[in-house]
N, C-alpha and C positions, 0 to 999 in steps of 0.2 A: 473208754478206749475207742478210736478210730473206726473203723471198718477197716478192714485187708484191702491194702495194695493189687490192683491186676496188674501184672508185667505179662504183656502181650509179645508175640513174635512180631518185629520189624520185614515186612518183606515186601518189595517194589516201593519202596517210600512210605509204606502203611504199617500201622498197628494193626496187627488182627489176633483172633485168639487162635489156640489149638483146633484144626479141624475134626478133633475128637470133643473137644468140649471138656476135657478133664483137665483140673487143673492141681498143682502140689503144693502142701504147704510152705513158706519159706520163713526161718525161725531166726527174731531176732536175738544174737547171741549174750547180748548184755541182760538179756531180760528172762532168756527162753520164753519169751512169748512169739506166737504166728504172727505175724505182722503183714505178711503178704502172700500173693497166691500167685504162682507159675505158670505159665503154658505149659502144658503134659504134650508135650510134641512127639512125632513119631515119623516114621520114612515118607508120609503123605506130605508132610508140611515141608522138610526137607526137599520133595520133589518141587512143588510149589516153588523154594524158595531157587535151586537150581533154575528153574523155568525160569524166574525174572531174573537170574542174575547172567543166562545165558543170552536171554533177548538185550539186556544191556551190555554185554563184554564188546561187540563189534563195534558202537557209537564208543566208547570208553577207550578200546586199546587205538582207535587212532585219534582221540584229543590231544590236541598240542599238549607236549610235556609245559609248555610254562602255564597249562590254564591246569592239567592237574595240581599242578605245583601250586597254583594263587588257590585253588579248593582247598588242600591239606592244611595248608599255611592257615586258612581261614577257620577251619575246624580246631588246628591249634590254637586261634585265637578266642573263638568261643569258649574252648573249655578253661581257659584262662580268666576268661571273665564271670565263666560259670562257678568257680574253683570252690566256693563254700560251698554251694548245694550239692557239687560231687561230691567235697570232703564230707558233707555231714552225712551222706548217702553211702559212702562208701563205709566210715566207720560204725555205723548201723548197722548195712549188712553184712561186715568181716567183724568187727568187733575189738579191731584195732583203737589206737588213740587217734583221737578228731587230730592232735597236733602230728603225729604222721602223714593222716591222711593229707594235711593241708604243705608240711614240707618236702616229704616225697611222691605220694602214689600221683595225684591230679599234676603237680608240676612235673614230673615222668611222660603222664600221658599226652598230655599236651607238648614236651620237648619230643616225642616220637614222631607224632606229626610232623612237628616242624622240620625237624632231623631231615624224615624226610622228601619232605618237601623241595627242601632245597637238595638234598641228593641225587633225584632222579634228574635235575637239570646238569650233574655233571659225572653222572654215569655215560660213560664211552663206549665206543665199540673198538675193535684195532684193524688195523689193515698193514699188509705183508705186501712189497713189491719183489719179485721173484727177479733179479736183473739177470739180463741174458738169455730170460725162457719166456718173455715180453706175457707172465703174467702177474694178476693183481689178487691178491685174497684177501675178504674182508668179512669179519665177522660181526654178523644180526644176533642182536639180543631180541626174543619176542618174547612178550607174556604169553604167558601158559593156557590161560582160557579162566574159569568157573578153579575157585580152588578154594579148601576148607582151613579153618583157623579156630581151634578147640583150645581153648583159654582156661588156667586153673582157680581156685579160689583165695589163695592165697595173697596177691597183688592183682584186685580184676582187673581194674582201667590199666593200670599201668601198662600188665599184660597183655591184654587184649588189645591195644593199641600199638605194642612192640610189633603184633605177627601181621594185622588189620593195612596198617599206615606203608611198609614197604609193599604190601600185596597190593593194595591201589594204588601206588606211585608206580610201578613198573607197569603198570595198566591191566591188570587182571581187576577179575569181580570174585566177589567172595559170597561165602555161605560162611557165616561162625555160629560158634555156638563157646557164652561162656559158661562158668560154673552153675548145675543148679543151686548151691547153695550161698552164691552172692551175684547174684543176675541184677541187680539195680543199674549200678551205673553204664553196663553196655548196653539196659533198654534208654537211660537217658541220653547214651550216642547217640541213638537216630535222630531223634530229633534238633540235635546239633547236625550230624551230617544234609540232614533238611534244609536247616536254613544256612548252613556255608555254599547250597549250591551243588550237593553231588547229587546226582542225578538217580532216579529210581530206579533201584533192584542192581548198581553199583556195590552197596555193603547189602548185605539180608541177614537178621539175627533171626535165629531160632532156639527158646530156650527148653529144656526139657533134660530128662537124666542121659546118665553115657551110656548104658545101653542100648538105650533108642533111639533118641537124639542124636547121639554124637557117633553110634554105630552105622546112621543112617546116611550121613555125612563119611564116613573114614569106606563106607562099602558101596558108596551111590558111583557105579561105572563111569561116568562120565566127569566126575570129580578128580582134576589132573596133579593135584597136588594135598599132600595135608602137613600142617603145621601145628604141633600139640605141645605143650607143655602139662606135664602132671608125674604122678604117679610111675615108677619103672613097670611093676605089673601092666599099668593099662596100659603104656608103650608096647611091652612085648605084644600086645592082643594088636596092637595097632596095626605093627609091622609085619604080624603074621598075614593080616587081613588084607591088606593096601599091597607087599609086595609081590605077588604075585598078578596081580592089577598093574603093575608096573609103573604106582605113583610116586611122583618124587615125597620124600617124606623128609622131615627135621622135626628130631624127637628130642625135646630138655627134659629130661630126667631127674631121677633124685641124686640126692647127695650126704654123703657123712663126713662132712670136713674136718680136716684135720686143722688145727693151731700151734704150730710149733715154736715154742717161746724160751729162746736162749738168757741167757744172766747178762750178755752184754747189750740187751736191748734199753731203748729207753723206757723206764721203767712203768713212770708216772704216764706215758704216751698210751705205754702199751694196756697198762689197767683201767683206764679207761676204755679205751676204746675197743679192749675184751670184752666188757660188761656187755657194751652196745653190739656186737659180733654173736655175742651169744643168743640174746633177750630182745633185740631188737623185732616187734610184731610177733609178740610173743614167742619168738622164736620159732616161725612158720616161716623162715624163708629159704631158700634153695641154699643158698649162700652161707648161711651160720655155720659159724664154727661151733660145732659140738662135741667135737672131743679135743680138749685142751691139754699138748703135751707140753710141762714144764723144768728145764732142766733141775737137777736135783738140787743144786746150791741155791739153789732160787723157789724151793717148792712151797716149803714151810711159808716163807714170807706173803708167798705170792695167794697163797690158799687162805690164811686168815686175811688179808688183804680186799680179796675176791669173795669171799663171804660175805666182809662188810658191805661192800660197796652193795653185792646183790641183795642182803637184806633190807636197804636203804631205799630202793625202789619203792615205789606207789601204785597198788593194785588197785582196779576198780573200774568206775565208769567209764567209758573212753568218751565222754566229753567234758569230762572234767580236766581243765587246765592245769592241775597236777598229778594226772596219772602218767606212769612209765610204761604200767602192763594191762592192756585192756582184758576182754574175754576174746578168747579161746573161741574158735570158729562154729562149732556143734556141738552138742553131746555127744556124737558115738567119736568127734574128735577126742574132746576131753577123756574118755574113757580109755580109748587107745594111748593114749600119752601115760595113763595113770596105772595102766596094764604094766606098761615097759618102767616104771619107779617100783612096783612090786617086784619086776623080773632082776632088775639088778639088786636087790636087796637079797634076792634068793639066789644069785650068782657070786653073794660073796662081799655086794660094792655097800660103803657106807655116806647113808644121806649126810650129807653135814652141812645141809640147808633149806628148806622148803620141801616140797613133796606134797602137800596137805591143797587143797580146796579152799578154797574163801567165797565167803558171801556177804558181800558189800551192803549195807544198809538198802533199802529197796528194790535189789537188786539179788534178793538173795537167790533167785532162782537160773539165775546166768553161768556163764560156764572159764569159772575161775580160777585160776591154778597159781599156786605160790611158783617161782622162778628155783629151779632146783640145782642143786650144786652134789654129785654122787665124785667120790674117791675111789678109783678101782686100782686095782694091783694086774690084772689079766685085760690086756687090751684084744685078746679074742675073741671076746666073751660075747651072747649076744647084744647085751646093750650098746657096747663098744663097736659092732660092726652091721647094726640095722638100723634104717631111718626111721629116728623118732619122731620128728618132725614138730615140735613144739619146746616149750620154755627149761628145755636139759639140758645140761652138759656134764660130760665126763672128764676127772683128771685123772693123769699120770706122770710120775713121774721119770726123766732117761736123765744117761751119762752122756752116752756118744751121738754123732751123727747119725753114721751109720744103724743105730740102734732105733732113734727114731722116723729114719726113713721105712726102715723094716714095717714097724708098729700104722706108722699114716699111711702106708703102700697097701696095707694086709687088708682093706676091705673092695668090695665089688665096684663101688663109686670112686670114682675120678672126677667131682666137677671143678671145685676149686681149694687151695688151701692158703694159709696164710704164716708167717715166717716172720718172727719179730729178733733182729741181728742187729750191731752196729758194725759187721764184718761185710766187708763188699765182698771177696773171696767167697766165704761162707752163704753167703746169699745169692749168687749165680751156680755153687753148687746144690743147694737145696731147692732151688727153682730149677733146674735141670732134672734133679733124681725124681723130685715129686711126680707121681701120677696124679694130674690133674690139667684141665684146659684152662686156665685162670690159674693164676699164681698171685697172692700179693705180698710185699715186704715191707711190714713197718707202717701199715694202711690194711683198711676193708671196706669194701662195696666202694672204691672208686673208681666211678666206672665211666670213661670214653664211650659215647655212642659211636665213634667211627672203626673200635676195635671189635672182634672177632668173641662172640660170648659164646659158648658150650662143654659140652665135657669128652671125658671117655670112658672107656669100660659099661658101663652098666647105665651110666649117666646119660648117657644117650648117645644120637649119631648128627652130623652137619652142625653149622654156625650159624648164628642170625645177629645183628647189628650190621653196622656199617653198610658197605657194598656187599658183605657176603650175602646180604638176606635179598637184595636186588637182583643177585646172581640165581640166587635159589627159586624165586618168581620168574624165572625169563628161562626162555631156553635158547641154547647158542645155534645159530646155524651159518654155515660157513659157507661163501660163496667168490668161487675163482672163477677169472674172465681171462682168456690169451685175448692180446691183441696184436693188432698187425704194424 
C-alpha cells in the first residue's frame, strides 16, 4: 500500500501545510482504509488565507469582465480535459461510482465555470430616467470584497464550483473550505486555477474540520459574505454566528422530498426514473426523493414493481463498470443511516427490501449498504419526517389530493418535490400546493443552470444559480444625478 496522500491548504497560488502542523486522517470509503492526510487548519490559516485573498480582491474586482470571463472559461476547460483524474479522484474520495463521477459530478463542475463565465459578460445594471425632474438613476453592481464558500461532501467539485465560479465572476476573492471528508478534488483545483491564469490568493482553499476551519471562516470579521451548503443544524450555527455580523448569507439545507405518483402517470417513465431519484449516489443527495407517495390503485403494482427493480442494482466497488451503488461516505455515515432502518422497524414500518450491509470480495471492509425499500402506514412517524440522508426510502400509500398534499407538506423541509401526473390541471395544482423551491413533474434533477435553485422552511434561505448567485456576490448601489 502507497503512503498517504498530503492535501495541503491552497493559499496565494501555494500548497502549504497547516501552520499547526497537525494533520487528519482521510478514509477511503470503498476500502475503510486511510488513504490520505489533511491539513488540521484552524483561524491562523484562515487569517493567512483572508490576508492573500484581500491583497488580491483590488487587482481582481477591476479586471476586465471579458478577461475574468476567458480565466473561468479556461478552468472549465482544464477540468474537462482533466475529467478522468477527477472522476477517479472524486469516486475514491466520496465512494460514489467512477461512472457518475465521469457523467455528472466533473461535467457539472466544469459547466459552472463555464456557465459562468459567459454570465458575468451579460450581467446588467439598469438605469431610471426621471422625465421632468431632469434626473438619471442607475444602479452599480460591486462585488463584496473577501467572501467564504463552505462546500459539503456529498457532490464536492460539482459543489464547490457552484458557490467558487459565480463568487470570482462577479469579482470577489474567496476563502473556501470543502468537506473534510472528500477534500481531494478542490485541493486539485488549485492547480488548475494555476495554470488557467488566475492569479494568486484570487481562490485560497483551506482544509480542516467545521469547527475550526470553517467556524474560522463563517466568524473571521472581515469576511463579507458566506455561502454553505450542508447540514440544517450547521446552518442554524451558521446564521446564528454571521448574522449578527451582518453577512449576507445563502444557506442550501437539507431535505425530505416528497414523490407523489398518481395512477395516471406514465408508468414505465416513472419506475424507472424512481429507482434513479431514490438510489441515485447512494442516495446522498439533497434532491432524492425519499418518501415515495403512491396512489392507492397503483400501490400494490408499483411496490412489487420497485422492489424488483431496486433488488436488481449492483453494489460494490465504485470502479467497477457494473456498479449501481457504490459505498457510503464514512462509517459514523453508514451508522447513522442503519440507526434510522432500526428506527422504522421499531416505529411500526416493514423492510420489504435491503436493510443489511454488504461486503464486496476485497473490499469487505468498506461501508456498504443494500438500497432499502420500508412500507409505513404513519407518514408522521420519525423516519418519514427526518433526513436520512442515504440509500432509503419510504412508501405510502393515498386516495385524494388533498390527502397527500397534507402528508408531503407535514415535514420541516421545503426543498424540492416531484409529481408524476398525465393531468395538466392536476399538475399546476400540485406545483402550486407543494412546499417546496423546486417542483418537478414527470422528470428529476433536470436542472437549468440559469434557474433559481433553493428551498424553504428549514431548507434554507436565498437562491444560487443563474443570475441570482451574481446578485448575491454584488452589492447594489444606487446612484442619481440632476442635471441641468
Amino acid at each position: 500500500m502507497s503512503a498517504p496522500i498530503k492535501i495541503r491548504n491552497f493559499i496565494n497560488g501555494n500548497y502549504v501545510d497547516a501552520i499547526s502542523g497537525k494533520w487528519i486522517d482521510n478514509y477511503e470509503p470503498m476500502s475503510g482504509n486511510v488513504y490520505s492526510h489533511i491539513a488540521d487548519s484552524d483561524e491562523k490559516d484562515v487569517a493567512n488565507a483572508y490576508e492573500a485573498a484581500q491583497k488580491a480582491f483590488l487587482n481582481w474586482s477591476e479586471t476586465p469582465i471579458e478577461k475574468r470571463s476567458r480565466i473561468l472559461i479556461k478552468i472549465a476547460d482544464l477540468i474537462e480535459e482533466n475529467q478522468q483524474v477527477l472522476a477517479e479522484a472524486e469516486s475514491r474520495d466520496n465512494g460514489k461510482p467512477l461512472s457518475l463521477s465521469n457523467l455528472v459530478d466533473i461535467p457539472r463542475a466544469s459547466a459552472n465555470f463555464r456557465f459562468y463565465g459567459n454570465a458575468i459578460t451579460q450581467f446588467a445594471s439598469e438605469a431610471h430616467e426621471s422625465t421632468g425632474l431632469q434626473t438619471i438613476n442607475f444602479t452599480l453592481r460591486e462585488p463584496l470584497g473577501v467572501v467564504g464558500c463552505i462546500s459539503p461532501w456529498n457532490l464536492p467539485l460539482y459543489l464547490f464550483s457552484w458557490k467558487i465560479a459565480p463568487a470570482l465572476a462577479a469579482g470577489n476573492t474567496v476563502v473556501a473550505k470543502p468537506s473534510e471528508i472528500t477534500p481531494m478534488t478542490a485541493s486539485l483545483l488549485g492547480d488548475i486555477c494555476n495554470k488557467a491564469g488566475l492569479p494568486p490568493g484570487v481562490l485560497n482553499i483551506v482544509h480542516g474540520l467545521g469547527p475550526k476551519a470553517g467556524e474560522a471562516i463563517v466568524s473571521h470579521p472581515k469576511i463579507k459574505a458566506i455561502s454553505f451548503t450542508g447540514g440544517t443544524k450547521t446552518g442554524e450555527h451558521i446564521a446564528r454566528t454571521a448574522a449578527p455580523m451582518f453577512k449576507k448569507l445563502s444557506l442550501e439545507l437539507g431535505g425530505k422530498n416528497p414523490n407523489v405518483i398518481f395512477a395516471d402517470c406514465n408508468y414505465d417513465k416513472m419506475l424507472a426514473v424512481t429507482v434513479r431519484s431514490s438510489f441515485a449516489n447512494q442516495g446522498q443527495i439533497c434532491l432524492c426523493g425519499s418518501r415515495i407517495f403512491v396512489e392507492k390503485s397503483i400501490f400494490e403494482r408499483f411496490k412489487k414493481d420497485f422492489i424488483a427493480k431496486t433488488q436488481a442494482l449492483k453494489i460494490g466497488n465504485p470502479f467497477d463498470k457494473q456498479t449501481d451503488i457504490g459505498a457510503l461516505v464514512s462509517k459514523p455515515h453508514l451508522e447513522k443511516v442503519r440507526s434510522y432502518i432500526r428506527l422504522a422497524q421499531e416505529e411500526g414500518g416493514k423492510i420489504l427490501t435491503g436493510g443489511n450491509t454488504v461486503h464486496p470480495e476485497g473490499y469487505e471492509n468498506g461501508y456498504y449498504l443494500e438500497p432499502t425499500v420500508i412500507e409505513l402506514h404513519d407518514a408522521y412517524c420519525r423516519v418519514n419526517q427526518e433526513e436520512i440522508f442515504g440509500p432509503v426510502v419510504t412508501l405510502i400509500p393515498f386516495e385524494t389530493e388533498e390527502e397527500v398534499i397534507k402528508m408531503a407538506n407535514s415535514v420541516v423541509y421545503g426543498l424540492s418535490a416531484t409529481v408524476w401526473t398525465s393531468n395538466l390541471d392536476r399538475s399546476l395544482r400540485m406545483s402550486k400546493a407543494l412546499e417546496a423551491g423546486i417542483v418537478w413533474v414527470n422528470t428529476w434533477l433536470n436542472r437549468d443552470l440559469r434557474t433559481p435553485f433553493g428551498g424553504v422552511k428549514n431548507s434554507g434561505i436565498g437562491r444560487e444559480g443563474g443570475f441570482e448567485a451574481l446578485k448575491f456576490f454584488t452589492e447594489q448601489k444606487n446612484v442619481c444625478i440632476r442635471y441641468e
